[in-house]
C-alpha positions as CSV (number, residue, x, y, z in Angstrom):
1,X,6.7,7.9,-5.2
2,X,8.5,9.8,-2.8
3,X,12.0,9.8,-3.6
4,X,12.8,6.6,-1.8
5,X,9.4,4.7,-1.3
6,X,12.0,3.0,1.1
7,X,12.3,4.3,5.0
8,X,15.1,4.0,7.5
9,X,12.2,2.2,8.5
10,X,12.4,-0.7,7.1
11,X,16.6,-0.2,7.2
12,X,15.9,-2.8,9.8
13,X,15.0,-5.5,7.4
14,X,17.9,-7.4,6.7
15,X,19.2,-8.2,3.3
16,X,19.0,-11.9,1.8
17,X,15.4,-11.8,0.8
18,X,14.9,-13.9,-2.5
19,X,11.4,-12.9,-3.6
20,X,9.9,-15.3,-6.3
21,X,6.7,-13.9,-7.5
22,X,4.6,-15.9,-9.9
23,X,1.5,-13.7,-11.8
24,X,-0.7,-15.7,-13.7
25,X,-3.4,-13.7,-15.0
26,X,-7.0,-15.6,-15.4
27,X,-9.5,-14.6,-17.9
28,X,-12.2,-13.7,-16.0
29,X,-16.0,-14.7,-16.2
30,X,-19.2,-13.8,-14.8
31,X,-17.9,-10.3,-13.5
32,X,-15.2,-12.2,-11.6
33,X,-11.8,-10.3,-11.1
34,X,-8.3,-11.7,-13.0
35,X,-6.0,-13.4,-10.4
36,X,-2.5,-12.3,-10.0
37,X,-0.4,-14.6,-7.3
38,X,2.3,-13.1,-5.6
39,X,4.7,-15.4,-3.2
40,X,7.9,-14.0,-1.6
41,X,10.3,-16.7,-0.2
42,X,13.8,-16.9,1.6
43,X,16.8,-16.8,-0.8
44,X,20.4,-18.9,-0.7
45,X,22.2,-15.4,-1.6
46,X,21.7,-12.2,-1.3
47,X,20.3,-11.4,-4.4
48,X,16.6,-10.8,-5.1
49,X,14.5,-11.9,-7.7
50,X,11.0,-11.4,-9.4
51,X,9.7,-14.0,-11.9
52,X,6.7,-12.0,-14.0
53,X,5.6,-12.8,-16.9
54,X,5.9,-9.9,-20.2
55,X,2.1,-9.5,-20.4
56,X,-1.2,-10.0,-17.9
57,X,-4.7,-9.3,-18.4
58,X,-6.0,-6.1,-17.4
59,X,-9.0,-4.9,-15.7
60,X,-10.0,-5.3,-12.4
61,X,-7.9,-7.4,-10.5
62,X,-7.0,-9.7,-7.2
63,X,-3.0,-9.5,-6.3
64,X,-2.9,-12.0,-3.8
65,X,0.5,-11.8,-2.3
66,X,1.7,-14.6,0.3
67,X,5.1,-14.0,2.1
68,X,6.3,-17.5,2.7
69,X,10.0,-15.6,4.1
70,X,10.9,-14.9,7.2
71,X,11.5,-11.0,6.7
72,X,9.5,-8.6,5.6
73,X,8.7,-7.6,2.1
74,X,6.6,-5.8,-0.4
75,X,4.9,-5.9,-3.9
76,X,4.8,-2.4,-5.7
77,X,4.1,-1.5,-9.1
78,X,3.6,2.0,-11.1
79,X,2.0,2.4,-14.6
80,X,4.2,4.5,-16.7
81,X,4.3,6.4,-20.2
82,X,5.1,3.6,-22.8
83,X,8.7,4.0,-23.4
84,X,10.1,5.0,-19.7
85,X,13.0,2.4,-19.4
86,X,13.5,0.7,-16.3
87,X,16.7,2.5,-16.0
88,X,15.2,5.7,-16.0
89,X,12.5,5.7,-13.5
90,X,15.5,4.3,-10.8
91,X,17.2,7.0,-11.8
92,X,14.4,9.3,-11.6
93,X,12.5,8.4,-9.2
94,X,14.0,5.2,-6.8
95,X,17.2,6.8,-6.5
96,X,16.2,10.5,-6.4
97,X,16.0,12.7,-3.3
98,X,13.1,15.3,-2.8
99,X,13.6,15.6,-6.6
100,X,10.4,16.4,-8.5
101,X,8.2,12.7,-9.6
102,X,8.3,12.6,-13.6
103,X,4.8,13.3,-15.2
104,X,5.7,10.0,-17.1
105,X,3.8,8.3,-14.2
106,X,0.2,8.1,-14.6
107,X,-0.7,5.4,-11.9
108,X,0.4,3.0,-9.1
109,X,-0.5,0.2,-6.7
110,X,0.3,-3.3,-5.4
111,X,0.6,-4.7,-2.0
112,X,2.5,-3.0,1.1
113,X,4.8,-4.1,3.4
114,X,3.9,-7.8,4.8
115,X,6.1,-9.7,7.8
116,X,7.3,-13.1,7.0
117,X,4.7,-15.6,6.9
118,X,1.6,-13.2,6.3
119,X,-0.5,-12.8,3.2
120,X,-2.1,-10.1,1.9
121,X,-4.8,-9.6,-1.1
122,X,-5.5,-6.2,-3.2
123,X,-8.3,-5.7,-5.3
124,X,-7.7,-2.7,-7.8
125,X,-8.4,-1.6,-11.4
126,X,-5.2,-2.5,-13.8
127,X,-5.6,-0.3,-16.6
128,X,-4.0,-1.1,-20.0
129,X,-0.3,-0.3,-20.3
130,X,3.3,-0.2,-19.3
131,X,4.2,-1.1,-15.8
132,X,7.3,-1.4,-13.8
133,X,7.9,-3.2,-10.8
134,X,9.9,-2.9,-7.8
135,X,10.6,-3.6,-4.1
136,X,12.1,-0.8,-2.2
137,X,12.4,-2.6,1.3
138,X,15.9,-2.2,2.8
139,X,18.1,0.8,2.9
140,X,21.8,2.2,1.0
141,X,23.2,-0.4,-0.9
142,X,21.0,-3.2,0.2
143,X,17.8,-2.2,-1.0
144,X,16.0,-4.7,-2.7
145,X,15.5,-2.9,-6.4
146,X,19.3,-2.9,-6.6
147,X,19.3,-6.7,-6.5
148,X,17.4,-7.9,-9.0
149,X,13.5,-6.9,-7.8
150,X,13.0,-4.5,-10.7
151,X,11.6,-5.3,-13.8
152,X,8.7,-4.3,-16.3
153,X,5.8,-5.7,-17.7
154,X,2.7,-5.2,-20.0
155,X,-1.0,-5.2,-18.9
156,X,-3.5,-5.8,-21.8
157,X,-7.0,-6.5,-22.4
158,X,-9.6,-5.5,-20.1
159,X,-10.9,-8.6,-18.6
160,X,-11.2,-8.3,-14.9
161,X,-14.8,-7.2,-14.3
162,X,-16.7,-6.5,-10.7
163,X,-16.8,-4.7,-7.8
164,X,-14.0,-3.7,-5.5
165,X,-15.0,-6.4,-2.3
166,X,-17.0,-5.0,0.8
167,X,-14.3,-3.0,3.1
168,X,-15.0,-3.0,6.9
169,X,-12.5,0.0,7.9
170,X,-11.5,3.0,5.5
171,X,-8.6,4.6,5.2
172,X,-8.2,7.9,3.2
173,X,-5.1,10.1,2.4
174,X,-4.9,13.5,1.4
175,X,-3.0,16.8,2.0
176,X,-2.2,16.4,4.3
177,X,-3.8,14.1,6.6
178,X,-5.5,10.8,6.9
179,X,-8.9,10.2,7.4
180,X,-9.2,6.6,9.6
181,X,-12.2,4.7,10.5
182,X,-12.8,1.2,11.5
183,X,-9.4,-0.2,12.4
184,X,-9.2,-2.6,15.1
185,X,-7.2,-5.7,15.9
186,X,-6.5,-8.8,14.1
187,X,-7.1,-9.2,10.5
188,X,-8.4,-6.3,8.6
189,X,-10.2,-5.7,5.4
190,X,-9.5,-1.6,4.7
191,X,-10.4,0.4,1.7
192,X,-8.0,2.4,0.6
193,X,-8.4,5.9,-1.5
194,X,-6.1,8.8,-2.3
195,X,-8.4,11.5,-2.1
196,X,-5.8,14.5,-2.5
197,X,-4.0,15.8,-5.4
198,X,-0.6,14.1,-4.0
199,X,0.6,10.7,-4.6
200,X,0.4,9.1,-1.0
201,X,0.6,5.9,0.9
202,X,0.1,4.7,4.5
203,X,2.8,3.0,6.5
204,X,1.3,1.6,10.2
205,X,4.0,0.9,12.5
206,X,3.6,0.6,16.8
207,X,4.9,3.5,18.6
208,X,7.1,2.4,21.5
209,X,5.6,2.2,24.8
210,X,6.2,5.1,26.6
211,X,7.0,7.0,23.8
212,X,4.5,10.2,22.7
213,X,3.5,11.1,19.2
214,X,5.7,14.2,19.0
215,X,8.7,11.9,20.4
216,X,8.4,9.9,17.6
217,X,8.2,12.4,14.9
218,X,11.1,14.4,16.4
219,X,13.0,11.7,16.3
220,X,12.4,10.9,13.1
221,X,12.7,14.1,11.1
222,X,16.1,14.6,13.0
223,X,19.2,15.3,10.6
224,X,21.3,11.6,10.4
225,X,24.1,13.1,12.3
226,X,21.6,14.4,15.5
227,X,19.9,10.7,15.6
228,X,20.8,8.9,18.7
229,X,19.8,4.7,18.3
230,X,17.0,3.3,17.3
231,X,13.7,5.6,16.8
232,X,11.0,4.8,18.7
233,X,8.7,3.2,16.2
234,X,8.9,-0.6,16.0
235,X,9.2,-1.0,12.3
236,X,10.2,-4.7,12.1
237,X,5.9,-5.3,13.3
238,X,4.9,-2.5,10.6
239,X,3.0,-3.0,7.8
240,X,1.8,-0.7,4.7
241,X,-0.5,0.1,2.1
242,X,0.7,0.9,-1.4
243,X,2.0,4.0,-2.8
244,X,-1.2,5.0,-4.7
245,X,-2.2,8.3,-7.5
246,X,-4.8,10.5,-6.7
247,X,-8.0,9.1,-7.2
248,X,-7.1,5.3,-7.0
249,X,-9.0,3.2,-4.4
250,X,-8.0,-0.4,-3.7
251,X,-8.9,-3.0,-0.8
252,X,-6.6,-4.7,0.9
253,X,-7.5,-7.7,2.9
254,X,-5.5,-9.5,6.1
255,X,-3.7,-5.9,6.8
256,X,-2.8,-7.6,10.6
257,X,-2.9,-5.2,13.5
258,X,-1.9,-5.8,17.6
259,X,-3.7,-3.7,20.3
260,X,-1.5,-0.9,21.3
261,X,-1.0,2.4,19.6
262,X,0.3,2.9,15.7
263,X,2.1,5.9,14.0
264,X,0.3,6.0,10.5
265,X,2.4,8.0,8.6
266,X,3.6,8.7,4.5
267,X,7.2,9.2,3.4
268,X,6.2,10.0,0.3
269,X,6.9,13.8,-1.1
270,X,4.4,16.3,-3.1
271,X,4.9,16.2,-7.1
272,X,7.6,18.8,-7.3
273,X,9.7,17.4,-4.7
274,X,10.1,19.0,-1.1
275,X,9.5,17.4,2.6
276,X,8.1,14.4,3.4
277,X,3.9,14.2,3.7
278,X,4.8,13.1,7.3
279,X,6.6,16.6,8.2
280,X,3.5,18.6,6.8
281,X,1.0,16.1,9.1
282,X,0.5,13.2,8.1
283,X,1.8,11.7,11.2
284,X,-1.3,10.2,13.4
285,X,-1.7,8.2,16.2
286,X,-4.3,5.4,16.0
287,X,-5.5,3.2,19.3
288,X,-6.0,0.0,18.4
289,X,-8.0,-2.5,20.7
């Protein structure tokens, strides 16, 4: 994952986010995917909250994940080694700086960063096994896996069948670049593959006006003690696609774009730990109109 899937990004987005997530996995029929439901809503405390389920059906699969909050949040999940404790892959992985990722993780997925109010589905294969789930939005002590939005969770059978749904823009990460074609404003629907040898994701936020690519990467590879406000990315408009293994496609659907220019960009780090993906290039620009 990257040693903190979690950005000082999205340190903007508050804490108080109650996420209740309902996944209700359909047998499928005809070659029709499973459905998984995801909502997020607003919480009376600040503690977070996932209700899933101890099994779901497998195969291939719609997440659909509405954001009925008011702040931004996100659904991700990793398939892991059958008998990696929760506990241990925070420590290992959630918590962990630069450190090595374990080889107990063998896949990942899920929905990215959504605003309040949006929705968002993913279509993915869900192979059989032992997942854990998390939220890494927020930053130090009030990121969201710390308050309750960590859990596991089996995924049996094998009956989501079908193709992954017709994608009109493509985005593809590798080392250590993306490759991005067909992004434009309004809604979206983007393909999604890892192509590399890396685990990677893509996190889309508007670069200030005014403000030039190298600006915005200075700014945000800068030591904590040399940063000086605010960088000038506008991370409380961003949006994401999931942290994802090397060759795993998804599509997403609604990813929501303005015009203007976008930073696209992965925090994540290579296998055996070492500088973000965004310090060795994967820091675009992409025009949007």
């Amino acid at each position: 994952m990257g040693r903190r899937l979690t950005t000082r990004a999205v340190a903007a987005v508050a804490a108080g986010l109650l996420l209740t997530i309902g996944l209700q996995a359909c047998s499928s029929d005809d070659n029709k995917p499973v459905s998984i439901n995801v909502t997020a809503g607003e919480p009376s405390a600040d503690q977070f909250k996932f209700d899933v389920p101890a099994t779901i059906d497998g195969g291939v699969a719609n997440i659909n994940f509405k954001n009925s909050g008011k702040q931004q949040h996100e659904f991700q999940f990793v398939r892991v080694k059958d008998g990696t404790t929760v506990d241990q892959f925070q420590k290992d992985v959630l918590d962990a700086q630069g450190a090595p990722l374990p080889d107990y993780l063998l896949g990942a997925g899920g929905v990215g960063v959504l605003s309040g109010g949006q929705s968002a589905t993913t279509t993915q294969k869900l192979e059989q096994g032992s997942y854990i789930y998390f939220c890494t939005v927020g930053d130090g002590d009030a990121v969201h896996y710390k308050h309750g939005m960590l859990g596991s969770l089996k995924v049996q059978n094998d009956k989501g069948k079908g193709d992954l749904p017709k994608a009109d823009a493509s985005i593809k990460a590798h080392e250590y670049a993306f490759d991005l074609s067909g992004l434009k404003a309004g809604s979206n629907t983007v393909s999604f593959e890892n192509t590399g040898k890396e685990v990677h994701h893509a996190f889309l936020a508007p670069l200030a006006p005014g403000t030039t690519l190298d600006q915005a990467k200075a700014a945000l590879s800068a030591p904590p003690d040399q940063q000086t406000g605010p960088p000038p990315i506008d991370f409380e408009k961003a949006t994401s696609l999931s942290v994802i293994t090397p060759g795993t496609k998804l599509v997403q659907t609604n990813l929501s774009l303005e015009k203007g220019s976008y930073v696209v960009m992965c925090f994540l780090t290579d296998k055996a730990g070492g500088p973000p993906h965004f310090m060795k290039g994967m820091f675009q620009q992409l025009d949007i109109s």
